[in-house]
N, C-alpha and C positions, 0 to 999 in steps of 0.2 A: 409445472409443479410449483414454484413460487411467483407469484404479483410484483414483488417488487424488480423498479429499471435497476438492474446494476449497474447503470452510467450515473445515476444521483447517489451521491453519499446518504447514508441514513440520516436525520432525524439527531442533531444535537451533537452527532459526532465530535464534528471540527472543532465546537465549541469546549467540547471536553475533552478532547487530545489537542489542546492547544493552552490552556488552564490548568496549569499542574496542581490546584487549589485545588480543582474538583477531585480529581484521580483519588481513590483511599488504594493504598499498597496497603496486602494483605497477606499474612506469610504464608504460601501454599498456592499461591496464586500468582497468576501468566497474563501475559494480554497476545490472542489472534486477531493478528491486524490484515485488512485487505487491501493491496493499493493496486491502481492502473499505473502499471508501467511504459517508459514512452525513451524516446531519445531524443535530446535538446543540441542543438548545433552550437559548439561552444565556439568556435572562431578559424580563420584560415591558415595559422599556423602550421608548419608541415605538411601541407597541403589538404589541411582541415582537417578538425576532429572533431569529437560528440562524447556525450556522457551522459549516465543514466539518471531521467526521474522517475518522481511515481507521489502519485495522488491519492490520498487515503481516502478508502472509498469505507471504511468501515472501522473502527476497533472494539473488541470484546474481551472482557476480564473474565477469566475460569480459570476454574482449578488447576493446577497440574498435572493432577490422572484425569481431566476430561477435555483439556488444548490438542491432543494429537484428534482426538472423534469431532472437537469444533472446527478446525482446519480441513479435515476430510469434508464437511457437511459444507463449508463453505466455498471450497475450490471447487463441488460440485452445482452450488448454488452460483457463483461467480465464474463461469466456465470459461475459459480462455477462447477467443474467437480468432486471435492476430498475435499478431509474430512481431513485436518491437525493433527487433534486428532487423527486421527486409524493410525493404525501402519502398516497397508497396503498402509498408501498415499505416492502417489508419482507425485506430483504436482498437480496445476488445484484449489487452494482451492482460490479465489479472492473474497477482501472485498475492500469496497467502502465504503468511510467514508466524512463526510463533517467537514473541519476545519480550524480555525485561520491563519493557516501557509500553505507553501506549503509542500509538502510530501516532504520524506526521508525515506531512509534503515532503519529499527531499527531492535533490539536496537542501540544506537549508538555505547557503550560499552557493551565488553562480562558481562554480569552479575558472578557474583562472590558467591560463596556458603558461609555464617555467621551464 
């Protein structure tokens, strides 16, 4: 149904969710962001732990009455293949989220063990 790999981010994304210069906030409007989510081995503390990222594979600015039908269209266009949580995954887990901002990598910073 669609051409494009969902493993390469689109096309100027990063460049403009990373550039808050570019972004115009506009009132009535949302950004649906797509990211591959993963789990990062943060250190051996406690007998090790982990924490979530996720790679922005995508962000889109729309309306407010039309982010829940662009999240629908894109969770099916980005269809989840993997399971981040098993210890067998190895890519494919994509979540779609609607929010305030445009997407970004996160975490921003490595989180730290206290």
């Amino acid at each position: 149904m669609f051409d494009d790999d969902p493993n390469k981010p689109e096309e100027d994304t990063e460049e403009w969710a990373s550039n808050d210069s570019l972004v115009q906030y506009a009132e009535g409007f949302t950004f649906v962001n797509v990211y591959e989510v993963d789990r990062a081995y943060g250190g051996p503390e406690e007998g090790g732990w982990w924490y979530d990222t996720g790679r922005l594979i995508t962000s889109r600015q729309v309306s407010r009455e039309s982010a829940e039908d662009m999240r629908i269209s894109l969770k099916i266009k980005y269809k989840s293949t993997g399971d981040s949580s098993s210890v067998i995954y190895s890519g494919g887990d994509y979540q779609v989220y609607v929010e305030d901002r445009p997407g970004a990598d996160f975490p921003e910073y490595t989180p730290r063990y206290e």
